[in-house]
N, C-alpha and C positions, 0 to 999 in steps of 0.2 A: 158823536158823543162817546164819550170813552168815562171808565168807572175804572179810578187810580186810587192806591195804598202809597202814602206818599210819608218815606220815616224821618227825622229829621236831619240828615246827614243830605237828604237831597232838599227840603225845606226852607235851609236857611238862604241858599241859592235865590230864592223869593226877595232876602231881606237886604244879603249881602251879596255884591259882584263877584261870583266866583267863575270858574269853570263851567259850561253846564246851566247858568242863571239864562240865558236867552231860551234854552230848550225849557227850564221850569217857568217863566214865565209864559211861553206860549201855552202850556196847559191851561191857564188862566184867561187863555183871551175869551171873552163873552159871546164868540162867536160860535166854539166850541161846544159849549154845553156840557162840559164834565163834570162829572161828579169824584170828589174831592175827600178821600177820607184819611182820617188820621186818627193816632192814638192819643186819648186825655193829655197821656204822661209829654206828647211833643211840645205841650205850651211851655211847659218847665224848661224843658231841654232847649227848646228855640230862644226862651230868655236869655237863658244860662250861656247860651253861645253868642250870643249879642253881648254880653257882657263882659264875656272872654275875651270877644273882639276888642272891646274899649279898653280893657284893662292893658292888652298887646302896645295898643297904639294904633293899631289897624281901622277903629272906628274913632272919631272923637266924640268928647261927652256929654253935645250937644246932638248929635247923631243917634246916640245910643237911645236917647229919649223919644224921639220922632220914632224910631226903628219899632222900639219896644210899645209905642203906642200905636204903629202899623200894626203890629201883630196882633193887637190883643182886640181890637178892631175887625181885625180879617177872621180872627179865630171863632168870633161869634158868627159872623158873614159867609163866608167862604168854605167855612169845611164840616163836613159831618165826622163828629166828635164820636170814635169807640170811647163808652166806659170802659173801663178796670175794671171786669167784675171777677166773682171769684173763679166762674170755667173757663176765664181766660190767664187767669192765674193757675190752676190747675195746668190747663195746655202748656204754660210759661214753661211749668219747671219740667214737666217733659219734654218740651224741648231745647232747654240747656243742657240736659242729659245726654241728646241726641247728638245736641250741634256743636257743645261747650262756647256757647257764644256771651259778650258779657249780658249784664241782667236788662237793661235796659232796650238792647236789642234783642235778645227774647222776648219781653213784653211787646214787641213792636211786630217782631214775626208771631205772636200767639192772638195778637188783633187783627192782622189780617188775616190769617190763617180763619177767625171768626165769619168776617167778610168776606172771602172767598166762596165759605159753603155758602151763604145766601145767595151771594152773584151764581154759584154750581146749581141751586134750587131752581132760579129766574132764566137760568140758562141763558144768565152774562158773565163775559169776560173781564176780571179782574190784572190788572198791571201794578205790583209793586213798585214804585221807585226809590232808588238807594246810590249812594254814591259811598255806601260801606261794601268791597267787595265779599269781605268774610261774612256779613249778611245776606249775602245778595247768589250766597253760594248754599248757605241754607233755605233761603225762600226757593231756587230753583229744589234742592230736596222735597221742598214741599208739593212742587207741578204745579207750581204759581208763574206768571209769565213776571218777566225784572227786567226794568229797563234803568240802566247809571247815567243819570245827565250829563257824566262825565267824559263820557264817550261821542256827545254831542258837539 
């Protein structure tokens, strides 16, 4: 059992064949046991990229619907949901100070970063997953372990 920060840059790999989708799909296999957390704000973002994809061409518009009703199916299912609250918006803007990274990936290093201390409390190990390098260069600042499916 492994306990994974998972932002949606690695995420969508779940919904669409990317790079990297065979390694984020085995986190899921039920034989595993992990636990699965993600930021509120990824449901947004996870949409939004499914819909980018259709708009491309890359998804069709019969696809984009099944996709988007996987999600919102697994989102309830599947993942333990950070709120947005406001100490993790405080931590936010500290660390876009630090990392100058854009906002949304702040909010996503300021939820795990949340996560973290509790796994640091239980004295479990937390693994970010990103397939944002510039992210995934600030979570190591943080002494968070990063793994990029990308590299899988």
């Amino acid at each position: 059992m492994g306990v994974y920060f998972i932002d949606s840059s690695a995420l969508i790999k779940r919904y669409v064949n990317e790079v990297g989708s065979a390694w984020i799909l085995e986190l899921f296999n039920s034989k595993s046991d992990n636990k699965i957390f993600i930021a509120a704000i990824t449901g947004v973002e996870i949409i939004a990229a499914i819909a980018r994809k259709s708009r491309s061409g890359s998804i069709s518009s019969t696809n984009i619907t099944i996709l988007c009703n996987q999600f919102r199916n697994d989102y309830h299912a599947d993942y333990q949901i950070v709120e947005i609250t406001n100490d993790i918006i405080a931590l936010g803007m500290i660390l876009a100070e630090t990392y100058s990274l854009r906002g949304y990936d702040t909010v996503q290093l300021a939820a795990a970063c949340a996560i973290n201390t509790l796994c640091i409390t239980n004295n479990i190990s937390l693994t970010f997953v990103s397939a944002d390098k510039e992210l995934n260069i600030a979570v190591l600042g943080e002494s968070i372990v990063v793994e990029d499916p990308n590299n899988f």
